[in-house]
C-alpha positions, 0 to 999 in steps of 0.5 A: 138372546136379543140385542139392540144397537141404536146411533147417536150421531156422527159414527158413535152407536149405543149397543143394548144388550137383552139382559138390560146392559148397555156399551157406546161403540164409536169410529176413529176420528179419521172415519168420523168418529169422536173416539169415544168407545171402542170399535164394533170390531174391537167388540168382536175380540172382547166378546171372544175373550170374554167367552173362552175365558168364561169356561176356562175359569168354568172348567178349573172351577169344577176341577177344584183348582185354585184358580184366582185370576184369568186374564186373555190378551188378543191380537187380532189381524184383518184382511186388507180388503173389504170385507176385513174379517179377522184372518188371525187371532193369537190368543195369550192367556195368564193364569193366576192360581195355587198349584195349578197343574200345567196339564188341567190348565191345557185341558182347560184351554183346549176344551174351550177351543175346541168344544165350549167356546161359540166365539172360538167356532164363529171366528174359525170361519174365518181366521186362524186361532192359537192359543198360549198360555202361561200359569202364574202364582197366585 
């Protein structure tokens, strides 16, 4: 896996990815920046969202549930002083699907957890992660 990041100017960088797609991150206007693209530690978060959420849509999926829909909403807290890693990240996620059973939804987030998501492992070096759920009809 390679990825590229490149600077445009004043705090905004452009981050390519191996497989050809690209994202423009940016600073806040009180660090230098113009606001437009997210923060490279907001990045941080949607990439751990986006790879739990991967193996629970993957593991209910192979389950045969009817899963329609997941969303994973994040909040993030960082240590006050440098370097500002993530100490906390409450993980809430929404699943949305037909007779969703409770107990293979928590299967699902707890396999991710524990055992598929790489994210999950690399934030735990540093923050504390708990995880939520909450199933919704489709």
């Amino acid at each position: 896996m390679k990825a590229k990041v490149s600077w445009i100017n004043g705090r905004a960088f452009l981050g390519e990815t191996g497989s050809g797609h690209g994202i423009v991150m940016d600073g806040a206007p009180e660090a230098g920046g113009r606001n437009i693209g997210p923060r490279p530690m907001e990045m941080m978060l949607l990439g751990l969202g986006g790879c739990t959420a991967f193996d629970i849509v993957m593991i209910l999926e192979k389950a045969r549930a009817r899963v329609t829909g997941c969303e994973v909403e994040l909040v993030g807290t960082r240590a006050d002083e440098e370097p500002k890693v993530f100490t906390a990240v409450k993980l809430v996620y929404t699943i949305r699907g037909h007779d969703l059973k409770p107990a293979l939804v928590d299967r699902a987030v707890t396999l991710s957890a524990e055992k598929y998501c790489s994210a999950s492992r690399m934030f735990e070096k540093t923050a504390i992660l708990t995880h939520e759920w909450k199933i919704e009809p489709a």
